[in-house]
LUMLO-666585 format. One line per field, with one value per residue (C-alpha): residue number from 1; residue in one letter; x, z, y. Coordinates in nm, 2 decimals, m for minus. Example, Ala and Ser with C-alpha at 12.3 -4.5 7.8 and 13.67 -1.06 7.14 Angstrom:
num: (1  2) .
residu: (A  S) .
x: (1.23  1.37) .
z: (0.78  0.71) .
y: (m0.45  m0.11) .
END
This chain:
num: (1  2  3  4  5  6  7  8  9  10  11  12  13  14  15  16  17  18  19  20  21  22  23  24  25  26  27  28  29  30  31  32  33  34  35  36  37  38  39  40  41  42  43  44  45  46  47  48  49  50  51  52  53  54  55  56  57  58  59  60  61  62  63  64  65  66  67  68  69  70  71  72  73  74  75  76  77  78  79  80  81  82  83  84  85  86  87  88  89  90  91  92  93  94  95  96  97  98  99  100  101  102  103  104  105  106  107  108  109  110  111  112  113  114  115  116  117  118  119  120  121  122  123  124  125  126  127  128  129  130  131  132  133  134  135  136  137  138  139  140  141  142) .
residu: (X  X  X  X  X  X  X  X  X  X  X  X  X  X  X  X  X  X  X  X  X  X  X  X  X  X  X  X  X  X  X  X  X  X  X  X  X  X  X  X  X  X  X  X  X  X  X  X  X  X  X  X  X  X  X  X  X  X  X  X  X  X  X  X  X  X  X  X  X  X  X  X  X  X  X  X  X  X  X  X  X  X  X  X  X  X  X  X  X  X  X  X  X  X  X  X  X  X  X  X  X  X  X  X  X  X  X  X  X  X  X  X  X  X  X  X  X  X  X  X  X  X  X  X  X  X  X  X  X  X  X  X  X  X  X  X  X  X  X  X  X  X) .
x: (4.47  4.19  4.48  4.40  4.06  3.80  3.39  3.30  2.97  2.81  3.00  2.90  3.15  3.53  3.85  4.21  4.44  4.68  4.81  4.71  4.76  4.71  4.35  4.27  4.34  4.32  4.19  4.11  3.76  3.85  3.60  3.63  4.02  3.95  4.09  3.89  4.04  3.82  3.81  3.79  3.43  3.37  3.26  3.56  3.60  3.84  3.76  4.06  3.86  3.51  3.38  2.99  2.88  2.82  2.72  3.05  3.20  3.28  3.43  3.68  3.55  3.86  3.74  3.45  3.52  3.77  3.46  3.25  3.55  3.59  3.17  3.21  3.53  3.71  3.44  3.18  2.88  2.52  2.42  2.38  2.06  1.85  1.61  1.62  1.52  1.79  2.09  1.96  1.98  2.34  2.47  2.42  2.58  2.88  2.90  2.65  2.65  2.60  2.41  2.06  1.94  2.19  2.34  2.08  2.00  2.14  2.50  2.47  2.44  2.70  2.94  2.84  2.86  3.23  3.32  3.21  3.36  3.71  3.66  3.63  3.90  4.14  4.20  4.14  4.46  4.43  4.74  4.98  4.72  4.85  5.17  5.19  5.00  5.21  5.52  5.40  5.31  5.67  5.83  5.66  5.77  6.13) .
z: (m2.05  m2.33  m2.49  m2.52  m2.33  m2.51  m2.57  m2.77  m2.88  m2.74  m2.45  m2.13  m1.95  m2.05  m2.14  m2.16  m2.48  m2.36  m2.70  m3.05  m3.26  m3.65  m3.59  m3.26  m2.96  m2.62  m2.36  m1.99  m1.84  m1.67  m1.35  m1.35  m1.47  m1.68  m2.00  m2.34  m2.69  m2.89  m3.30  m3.61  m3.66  m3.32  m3.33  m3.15  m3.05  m2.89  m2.63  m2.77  m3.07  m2.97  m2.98  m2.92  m3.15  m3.08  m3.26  m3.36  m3.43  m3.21  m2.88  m2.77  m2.50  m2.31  m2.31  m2.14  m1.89  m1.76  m1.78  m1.59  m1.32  m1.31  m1.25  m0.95  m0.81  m0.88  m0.75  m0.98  m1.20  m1.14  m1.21  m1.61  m1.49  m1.37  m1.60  m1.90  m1.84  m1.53  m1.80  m2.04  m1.80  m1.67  m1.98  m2.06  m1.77  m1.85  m2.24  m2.29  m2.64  m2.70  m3.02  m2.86  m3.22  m3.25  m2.93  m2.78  m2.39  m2.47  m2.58  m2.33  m2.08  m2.24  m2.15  m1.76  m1.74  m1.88  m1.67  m1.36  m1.43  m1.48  m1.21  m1.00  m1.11  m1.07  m1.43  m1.48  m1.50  m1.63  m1.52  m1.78  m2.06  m1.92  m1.93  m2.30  m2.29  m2.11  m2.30  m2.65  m2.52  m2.38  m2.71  m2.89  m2.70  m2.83) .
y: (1.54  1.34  1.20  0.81  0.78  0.66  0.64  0.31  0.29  0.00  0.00  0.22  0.44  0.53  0.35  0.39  0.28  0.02  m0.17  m0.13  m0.43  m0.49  m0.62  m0.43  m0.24  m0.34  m0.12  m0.06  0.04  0.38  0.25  m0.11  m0.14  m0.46  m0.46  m0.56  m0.60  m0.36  m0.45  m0.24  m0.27  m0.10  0.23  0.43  0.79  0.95  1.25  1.45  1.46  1.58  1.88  2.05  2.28  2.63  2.93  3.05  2.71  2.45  2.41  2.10  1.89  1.96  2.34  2.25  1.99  2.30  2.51  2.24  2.23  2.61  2.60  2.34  2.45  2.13  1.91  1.70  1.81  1.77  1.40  1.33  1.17  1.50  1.63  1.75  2.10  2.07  1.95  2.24  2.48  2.39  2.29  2.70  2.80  2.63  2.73  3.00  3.02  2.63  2.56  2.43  2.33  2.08  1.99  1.73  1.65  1.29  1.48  1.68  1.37  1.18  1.54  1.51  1.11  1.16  1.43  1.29  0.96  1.13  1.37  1.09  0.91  1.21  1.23  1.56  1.76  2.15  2.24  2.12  2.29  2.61  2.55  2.53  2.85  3.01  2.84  2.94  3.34  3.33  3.16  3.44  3.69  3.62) .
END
């Protein structure tokens, strides 16, 4: 579902890998659909990667972006814009046991601005993270 969408610092909102070169990728803007070679020096991270802390470890973004969809039945989170206190307060909702010492509002901002931009994009697929569930409970099963 993450795989090849990407946060580039510098840059505002999400991108999709297109090429990868020797001296750079090239990638699309998620809401505007232009494309932009991006160069080593950029700072790049991939979604799939990311992961908040919490107190027993971490949890993958994916995780949570099904938590967020679970929370709003599909539909899109509140605006990463609303208060602080707001963000705090929904951002324990959704993962209760988030570490507030080091997870910070502007994280937490970043994790609604992403999810809203690919919840409105329709990129946010949790169906075919089941299925490999369900495949490797049944390949265990034999």
């Amino acid at each position: 579902m993450l795989k090849g969408i990407l946060a580039i610092s510098g840059q505002s909102g999400l991108f999709k890998l297109v090429a990868e070169s020797k001296n750079n990728i090239i990638v699309e803007s998620i809401e505007t659909k232009k494309r932009l070679p991006v160069y080593s020096t950029a700072k790049v991270s991939a979604l799939e990667d990311i992961a908040i802390y919490t107190y027993e470890g971490d949890t993958p973004l994916k995780e949570i972006f099904k938590a967020i969809s679970e929370e709003e039945e599909g539909g899109p989170a509140i605006s990463h814009k609303a208060s602080g206190a707001e963000l705090k307060s929904y951002f324990e909702k959704v993962l209760p046991d988030y570490d507030q010492d080091r997870v910070y509002t502007s994280d937490i901002k970043k994790v609604l601005l992403w999810y809203n931009t690919l919840q409105e994009n329709q990129m946010l697929d949790f169906s075919e993270e089941e299925e490999t569930d369900e495949d490797q409970s049944a390949d265990k099963e034999k």
